[in-house]
VEXVEX-644685 format. One record per residue (C-alpha): residue in one letter; x, y, z. Coordinates in pm, whole numbers, padded with zeros to 5 digits, always signed. Layout:
AXYZ ...
***
This chain:
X-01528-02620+05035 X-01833-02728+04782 X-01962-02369+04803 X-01589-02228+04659 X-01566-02497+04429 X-01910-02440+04286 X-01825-02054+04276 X-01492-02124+04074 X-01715-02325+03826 X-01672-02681+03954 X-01872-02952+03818 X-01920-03244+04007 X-01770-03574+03890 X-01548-03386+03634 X-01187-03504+03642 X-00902-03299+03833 X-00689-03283+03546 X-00802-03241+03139 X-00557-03183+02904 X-00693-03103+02564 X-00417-03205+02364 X-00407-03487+02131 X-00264-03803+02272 X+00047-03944+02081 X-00190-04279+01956 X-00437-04018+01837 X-00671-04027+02185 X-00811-03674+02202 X-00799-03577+02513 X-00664-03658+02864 X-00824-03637+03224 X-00695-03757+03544 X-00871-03799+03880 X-00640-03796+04170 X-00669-04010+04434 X-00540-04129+04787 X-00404-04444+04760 X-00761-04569+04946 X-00986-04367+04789 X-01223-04424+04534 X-01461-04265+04280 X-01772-04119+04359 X-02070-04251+04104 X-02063-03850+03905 X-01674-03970+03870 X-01766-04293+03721 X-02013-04130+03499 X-01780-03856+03356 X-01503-04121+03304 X-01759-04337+03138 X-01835-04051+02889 X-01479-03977+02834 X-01417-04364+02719 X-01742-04283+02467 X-01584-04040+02316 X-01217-04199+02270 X-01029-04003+02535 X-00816-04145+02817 X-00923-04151+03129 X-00687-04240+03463 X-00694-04273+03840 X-00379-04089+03994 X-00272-04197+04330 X+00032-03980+04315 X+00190-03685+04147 X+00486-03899+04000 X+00201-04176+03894 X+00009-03868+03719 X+00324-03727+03542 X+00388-04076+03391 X+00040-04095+03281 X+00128-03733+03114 X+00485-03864+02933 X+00303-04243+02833 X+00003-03976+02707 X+00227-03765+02542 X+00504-04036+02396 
***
């Protein structure tokens, strides 16, 4: 699965979800990294999120799809 990731352009530690649209309290951008409800962040994941808090985007942990689509409406207002 790493080889077809890589091959679709796949950076490791990048979030699953970025949505470059302005946030409704002015955050630039969005990513969320989707989770099982046991798993956890690899240190690349930690990294990127750490960079998207630098430069005053949101970053979130999804553990489900309706827990990522509130994320989305709260992002959006």
């Amino acid at each position: 699965m790493g080889a077809v990731n890589k091959a679709k352009g796949v950076v490791s530690g990048v979030a699953d979800y970025v949505c470059l649209v302005r946030g409704s309290r002015g955050e630039p951008f969005l990513c969320i990294e989707f989770k099982t409800e046991k798993g956890g962040q690899t240190e690349r994941q930690k990294e990127f999120q750490q960079r998207v808090l630098e430069q005053g985007g949101v970053y979130q942990v999804a553990r489900s799809v309706e827990q990522a689509k509130e994320i989305w409406k709260e992002y959006l207002g």
